[in-house]
C-alpha positions in Angstrom: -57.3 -44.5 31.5 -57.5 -47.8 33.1 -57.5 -46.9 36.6 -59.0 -49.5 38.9 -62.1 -47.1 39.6 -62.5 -46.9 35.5 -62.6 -50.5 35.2 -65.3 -51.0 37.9 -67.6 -48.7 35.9 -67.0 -50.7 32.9 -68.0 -53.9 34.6 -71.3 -53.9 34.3 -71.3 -54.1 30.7 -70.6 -57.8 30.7 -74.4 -58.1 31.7 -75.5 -56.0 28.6 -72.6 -57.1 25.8 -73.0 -60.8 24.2 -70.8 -63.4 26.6 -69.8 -64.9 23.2 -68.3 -61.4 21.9 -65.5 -59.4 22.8 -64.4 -56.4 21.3 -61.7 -53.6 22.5 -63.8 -51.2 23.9 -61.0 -49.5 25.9 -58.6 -49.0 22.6 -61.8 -47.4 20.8 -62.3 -45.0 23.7 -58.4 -44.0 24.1 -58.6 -42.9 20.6 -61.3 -41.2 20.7 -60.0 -39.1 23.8 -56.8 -38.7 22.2 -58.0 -37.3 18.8 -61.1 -35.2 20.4 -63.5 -36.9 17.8 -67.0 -37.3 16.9 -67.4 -41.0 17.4 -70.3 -43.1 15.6 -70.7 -46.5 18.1 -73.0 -49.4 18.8 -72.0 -49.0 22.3 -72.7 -45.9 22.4 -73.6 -45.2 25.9 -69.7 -46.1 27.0 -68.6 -42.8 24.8 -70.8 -40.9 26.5 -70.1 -41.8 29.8 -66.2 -42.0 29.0 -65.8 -39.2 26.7 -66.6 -35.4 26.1 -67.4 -36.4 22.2 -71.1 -36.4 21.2 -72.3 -40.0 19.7 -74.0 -40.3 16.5 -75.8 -44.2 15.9 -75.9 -45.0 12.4 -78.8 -47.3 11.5 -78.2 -47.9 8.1 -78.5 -51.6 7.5 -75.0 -53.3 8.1 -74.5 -56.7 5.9 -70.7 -56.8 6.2 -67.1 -55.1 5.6 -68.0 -53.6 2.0 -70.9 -51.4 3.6 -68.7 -49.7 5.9 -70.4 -46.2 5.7 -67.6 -43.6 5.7 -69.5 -41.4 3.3 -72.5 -40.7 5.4 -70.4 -39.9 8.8 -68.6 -37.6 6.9 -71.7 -36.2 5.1 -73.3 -35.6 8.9 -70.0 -34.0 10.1 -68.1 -36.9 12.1 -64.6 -36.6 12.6 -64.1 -39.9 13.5 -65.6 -43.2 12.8 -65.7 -46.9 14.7 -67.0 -49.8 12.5 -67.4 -52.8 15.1 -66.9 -56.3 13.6 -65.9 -56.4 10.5 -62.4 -56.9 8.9 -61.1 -53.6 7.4 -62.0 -54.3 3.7 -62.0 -50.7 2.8 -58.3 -49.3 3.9 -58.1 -46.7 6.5 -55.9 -44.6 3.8 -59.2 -44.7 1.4 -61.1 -43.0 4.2 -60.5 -39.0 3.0 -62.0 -36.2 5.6 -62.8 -38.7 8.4 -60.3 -40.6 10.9 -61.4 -44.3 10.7 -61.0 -47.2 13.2 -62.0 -50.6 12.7 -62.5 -53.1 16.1 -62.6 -56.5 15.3 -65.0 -59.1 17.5 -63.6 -62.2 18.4 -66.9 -64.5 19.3 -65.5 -67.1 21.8 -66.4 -70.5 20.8 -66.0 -74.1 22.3 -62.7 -75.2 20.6 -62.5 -78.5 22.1 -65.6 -79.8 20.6 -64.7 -78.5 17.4 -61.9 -79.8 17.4 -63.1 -83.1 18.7 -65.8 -83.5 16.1 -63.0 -83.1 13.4 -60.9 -85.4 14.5 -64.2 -88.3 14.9 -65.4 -87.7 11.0 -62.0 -87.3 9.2 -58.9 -90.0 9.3 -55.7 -89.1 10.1 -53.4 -87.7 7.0 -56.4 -86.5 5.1 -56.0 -82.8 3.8 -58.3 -80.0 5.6 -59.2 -76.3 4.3 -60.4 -74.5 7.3 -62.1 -71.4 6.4 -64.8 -68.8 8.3 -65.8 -65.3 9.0 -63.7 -62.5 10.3 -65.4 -63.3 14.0 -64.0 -66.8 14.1 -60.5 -66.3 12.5 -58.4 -65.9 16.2 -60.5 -69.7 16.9 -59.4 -71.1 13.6 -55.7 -70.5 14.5 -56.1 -72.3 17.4 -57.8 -75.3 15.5 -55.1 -75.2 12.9 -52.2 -75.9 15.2 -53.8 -78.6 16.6 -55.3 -80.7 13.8 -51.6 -80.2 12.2 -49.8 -83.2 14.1 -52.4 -85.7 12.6 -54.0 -84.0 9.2 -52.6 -81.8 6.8 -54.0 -78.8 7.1 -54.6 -75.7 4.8 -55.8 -72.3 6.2 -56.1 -70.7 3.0 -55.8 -66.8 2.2 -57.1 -64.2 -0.4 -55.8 -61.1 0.2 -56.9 -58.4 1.2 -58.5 -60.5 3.2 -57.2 -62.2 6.5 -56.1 -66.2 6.8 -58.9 -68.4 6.8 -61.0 -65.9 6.0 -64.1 -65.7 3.5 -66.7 -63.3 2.4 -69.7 -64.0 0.3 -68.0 -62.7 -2.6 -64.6 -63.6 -2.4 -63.2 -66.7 -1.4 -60.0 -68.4 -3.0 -59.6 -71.3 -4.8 -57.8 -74.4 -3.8 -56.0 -77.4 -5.2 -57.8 -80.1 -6.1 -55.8 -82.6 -3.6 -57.9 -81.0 -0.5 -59.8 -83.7 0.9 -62.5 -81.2 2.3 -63.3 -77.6 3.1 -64.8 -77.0 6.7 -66.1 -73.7 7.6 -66.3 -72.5 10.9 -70.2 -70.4 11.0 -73.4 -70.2 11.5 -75.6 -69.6 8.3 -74.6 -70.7 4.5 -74.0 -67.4 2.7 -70.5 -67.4 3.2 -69.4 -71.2 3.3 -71.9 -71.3 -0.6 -68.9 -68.7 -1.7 -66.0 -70.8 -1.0 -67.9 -73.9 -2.7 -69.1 -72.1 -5.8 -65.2 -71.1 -5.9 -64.7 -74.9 -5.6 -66.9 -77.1 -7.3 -65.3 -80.5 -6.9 -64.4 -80.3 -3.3 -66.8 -81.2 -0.3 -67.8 -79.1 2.1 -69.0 -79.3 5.8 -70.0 -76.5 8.2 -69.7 -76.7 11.9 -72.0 -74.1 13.6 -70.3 -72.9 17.0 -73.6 -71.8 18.3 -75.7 -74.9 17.6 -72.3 -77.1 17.8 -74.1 -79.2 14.7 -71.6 -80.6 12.1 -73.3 -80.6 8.7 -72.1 -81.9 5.2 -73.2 -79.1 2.9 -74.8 -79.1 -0.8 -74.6 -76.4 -3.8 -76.3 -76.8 -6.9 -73.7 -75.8 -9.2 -75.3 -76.9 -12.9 -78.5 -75.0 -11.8 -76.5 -71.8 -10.5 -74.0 -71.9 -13.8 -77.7 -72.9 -16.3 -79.8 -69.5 -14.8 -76.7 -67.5 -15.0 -75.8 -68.4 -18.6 -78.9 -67.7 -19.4 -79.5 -63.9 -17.9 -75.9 -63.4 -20.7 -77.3 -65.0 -23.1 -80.8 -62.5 -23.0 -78.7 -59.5 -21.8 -76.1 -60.1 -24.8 -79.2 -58.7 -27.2 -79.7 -55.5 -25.1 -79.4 -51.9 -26.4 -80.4 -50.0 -23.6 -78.9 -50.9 -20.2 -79.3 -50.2 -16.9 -76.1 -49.6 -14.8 -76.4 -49.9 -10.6 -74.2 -48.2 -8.4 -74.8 -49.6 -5.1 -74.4 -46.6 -2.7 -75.3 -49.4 0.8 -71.7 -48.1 2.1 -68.7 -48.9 -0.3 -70.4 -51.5 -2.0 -70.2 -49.8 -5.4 -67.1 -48.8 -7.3 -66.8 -45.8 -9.6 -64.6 -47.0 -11.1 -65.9 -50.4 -12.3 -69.0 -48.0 -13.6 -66.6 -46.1 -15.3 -64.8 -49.4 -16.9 -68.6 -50.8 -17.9 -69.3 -47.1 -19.5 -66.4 -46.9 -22.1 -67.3 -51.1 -22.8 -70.9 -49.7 -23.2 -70.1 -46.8 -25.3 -67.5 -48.4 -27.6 -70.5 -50.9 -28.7 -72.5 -48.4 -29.6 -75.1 -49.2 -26.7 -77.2 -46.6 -24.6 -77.0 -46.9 -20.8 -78.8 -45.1 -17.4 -77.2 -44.5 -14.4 -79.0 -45.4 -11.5 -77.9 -45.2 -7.6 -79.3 -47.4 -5.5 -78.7 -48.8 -2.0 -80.7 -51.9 -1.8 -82.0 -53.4 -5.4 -85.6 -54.8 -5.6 -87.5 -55.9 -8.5 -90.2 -53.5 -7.7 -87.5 -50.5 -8.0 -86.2 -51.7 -11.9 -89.3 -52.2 -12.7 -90.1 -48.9 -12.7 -87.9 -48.3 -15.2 -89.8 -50.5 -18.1 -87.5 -49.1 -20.9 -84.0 -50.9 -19.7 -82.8 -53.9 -21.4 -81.0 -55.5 -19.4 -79.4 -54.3 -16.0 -75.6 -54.6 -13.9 -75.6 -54.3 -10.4 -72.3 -52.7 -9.1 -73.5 -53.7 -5.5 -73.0 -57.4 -4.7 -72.2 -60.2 -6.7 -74.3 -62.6 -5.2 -77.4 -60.5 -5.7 -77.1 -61.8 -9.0 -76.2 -65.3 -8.6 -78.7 -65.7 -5.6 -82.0 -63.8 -6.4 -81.5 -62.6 -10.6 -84.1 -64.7 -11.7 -86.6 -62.6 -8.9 -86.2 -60.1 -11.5 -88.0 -59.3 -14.6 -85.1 -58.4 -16.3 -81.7 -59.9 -16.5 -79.9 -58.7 -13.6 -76.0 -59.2 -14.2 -72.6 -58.6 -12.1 -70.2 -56.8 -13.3 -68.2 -60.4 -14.5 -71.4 -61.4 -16.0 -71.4 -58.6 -18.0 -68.1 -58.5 -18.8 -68.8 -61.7 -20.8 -72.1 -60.7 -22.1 -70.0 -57.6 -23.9 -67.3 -60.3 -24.9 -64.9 -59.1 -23.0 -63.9 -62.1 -21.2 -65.0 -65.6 -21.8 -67.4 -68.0 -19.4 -65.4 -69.7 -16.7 -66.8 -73.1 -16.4 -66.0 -72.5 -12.1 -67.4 -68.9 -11.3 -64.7 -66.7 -10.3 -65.6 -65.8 -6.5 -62.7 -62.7 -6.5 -64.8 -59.8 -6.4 -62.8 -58.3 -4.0 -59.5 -60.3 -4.0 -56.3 -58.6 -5.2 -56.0 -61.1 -7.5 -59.7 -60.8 -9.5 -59.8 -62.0 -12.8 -60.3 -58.7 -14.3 -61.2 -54.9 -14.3 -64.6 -55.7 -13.1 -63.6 -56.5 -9.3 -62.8 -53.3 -7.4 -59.6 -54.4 -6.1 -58.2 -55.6 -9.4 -54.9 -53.7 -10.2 -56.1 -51.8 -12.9 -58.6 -49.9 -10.0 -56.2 -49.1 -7.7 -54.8 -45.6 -7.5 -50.9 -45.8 -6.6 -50.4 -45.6 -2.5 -47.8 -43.7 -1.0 -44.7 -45.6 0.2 -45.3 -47.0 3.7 -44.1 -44.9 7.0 -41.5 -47.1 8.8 -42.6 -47.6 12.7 -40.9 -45.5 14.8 -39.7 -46.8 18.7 -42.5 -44.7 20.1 -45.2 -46.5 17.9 -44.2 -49.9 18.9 -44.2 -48.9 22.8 -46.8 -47.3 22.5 -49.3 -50.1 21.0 -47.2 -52.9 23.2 -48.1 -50.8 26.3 -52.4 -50.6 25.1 -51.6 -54.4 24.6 -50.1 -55.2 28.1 -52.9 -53.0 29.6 -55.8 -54.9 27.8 -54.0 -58.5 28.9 -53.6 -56.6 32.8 -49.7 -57.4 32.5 -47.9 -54.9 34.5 -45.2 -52.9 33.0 -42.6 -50.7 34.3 -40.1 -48.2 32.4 
């Protein structure tokens, strides 16, 4: 499957694919073979060329590993789906009726400056939390090792998620001897999750792409004063509004279900609404709801609520509104962390159904994925 003629066909790709990106194209397209599936790709022209499978492109707007779209491939018949660059929030075991295969990107950055640029605005001994997305995890290994003669350094986890990295909804929280959290990224949305999860800690961000090194701001008392205030308003509401977000896996049944038995022990009336992207103009056409909670995305709430004429909780929010739980003077950034706070985070314990025990590898497993391996470094192998 990697036959010299193969590989010459596949060559011109590196004129079309970013130079930054690299994903395993090949590993996607032996699977496919070998399972005879339906296949739903960016790349889709390389299936079609390599492959007897027909292609289906989803468009559906992409923001990140919750909105992995299982339900719709199966929905329009796939028998097997590829989600490019994203880490595999949603297990492949979770996927029912539809094979699932997750590639991750690695974007290939310049280390040495990074690493350079750490070294000239931070002493020796101080202690480093390196954190970033998915894309840059394989590069903030490499940094790790090497800032550890000289700093002490932290490359912090919250599973499920991998080492060093962050979502927008999720990051872990850290001692308070950390001298300073770095992320590794362009953009803000994600490093803002790890700093709302850490309030006293500075933060910097070094974009790979612009190869600027930036001390970063929050404005926690405002963030924590607008929030408190949607409760406060939402805490006199009898008729309330409940979102499922239905953009991919973003909503969880069953932290509707947990918000409809808090509902309907207080007495309160609630609608069900599904929706895959929430604007104000949508609620609003619903004049006759109190006071909604968004089973979508945390930071909807945090970032845009007050763009809404209603308060506009998440599901922690309104697990304090309902006085379930009390105010946590840091905001709890676990939304999908194995640890979360409570039954209002998908992956708290209380949501997960019991997994089977897990199949040990058998001899032919491990050869098998140390031969793909050897073939995607070119390392010749012999039996």
């Amino acid at each position: 499957w990697r036959s010299a003629g193969k590989r010459e066909e596949l060559a011109p790709l590196g004129n079309i694919l970013p130079r930054m990106a690299c994903a395993s194209i090949p590993i996607a397209r032996i699977k496919a073979r070998h399972t005879w599936s339906v296949t739903a790709l960016i790349i889709a022209s390389v299936f079609h060329r390599f492959t007897e499978a027909d292609t289906i492109i989803m468009g559906d707007v992409t923001y990140g590993a919750c909105c992995v779209d299982d339900f719709t491939a199966r929905a329009l018949g796939a028998d097997f789906m590829v989600h490019y660059g994203h880490s595999c929030l949603i297990p492949i075991d979770s996927t029912a009726g539809i094979k699932m295969l997750y590639v991750f990107v690695d974007i290939q950055m310049d280390n040495a400056h990074f690493l350079d640029t750490v070294k000239f605005n931070f002493h020796p001994g101080q202690s480093l939390a390196l954190v970033s997305t998915i894309q840059f995890v394989a590069a903030l290994q490499v940094i790790d090792q090497a800032l550890r003669p000289e700093y002490d350094v932290l490359v912090p986890q919250c599973r499920p998620l991998s080492p060093g990295e962050i979502l927008g909804c999720t990051s872990p929280r850290l001692d308070r001897h950390v001298d300073a959290i770095i992320y590794l990224g362009d953009g803000r949305f994600h490093l803002e999750s790890i700093m709302i999860a850490n309030p006293d800690i500075p933060a910097y961000r070094y974009d790979p792409y612009s190869k600027v090194f930036s001390r970063e701001y929050y404005n926690h008392k405002a963030m924590r004063a607008t929030r408190l205030q949607a409760i406060d308003q939402a805490r006199l509401a009898q008729r309330w509004g409940l979102i499922l977000g239905t953009l991919g896996r973003q909503g969880s049944p069953k932290v509707l279900q947990n918000l409809e038995s808090k509902l309907e022990s207080l007495g309160k009336s609630f609608t069900r609404v599904l929706l895959s992207e929430v604007f104000p103009s949508k609620l609003d056409l619903i004049p006759d709801v109190d006071a909604w909670v968004q089973i979508a995305c945390p930071r909807l709430s945090i970032d845009w609520g007050t763009a809404f004429s209603k308060p506009l909780l998440s599901p922690y929010e309104a697990a304090v509104a309902l006085q379930e739980v009390g105010w946590e003077e840091v905001y709890p950034m676990d939304f999908y962390s194995n640890q979360s706070l409570g039954p209002w985070a998908p992956n708290h314990p209380e949501n997960q159904p019991a997994r089977p025990a897990r199949r040990h590898a058998q001899v032919t497993d491990v050869l098998f994925i140390f031969y793909i391996f050897c073939q995607e470094k070119g390392v010749r192998i012999f039996f």
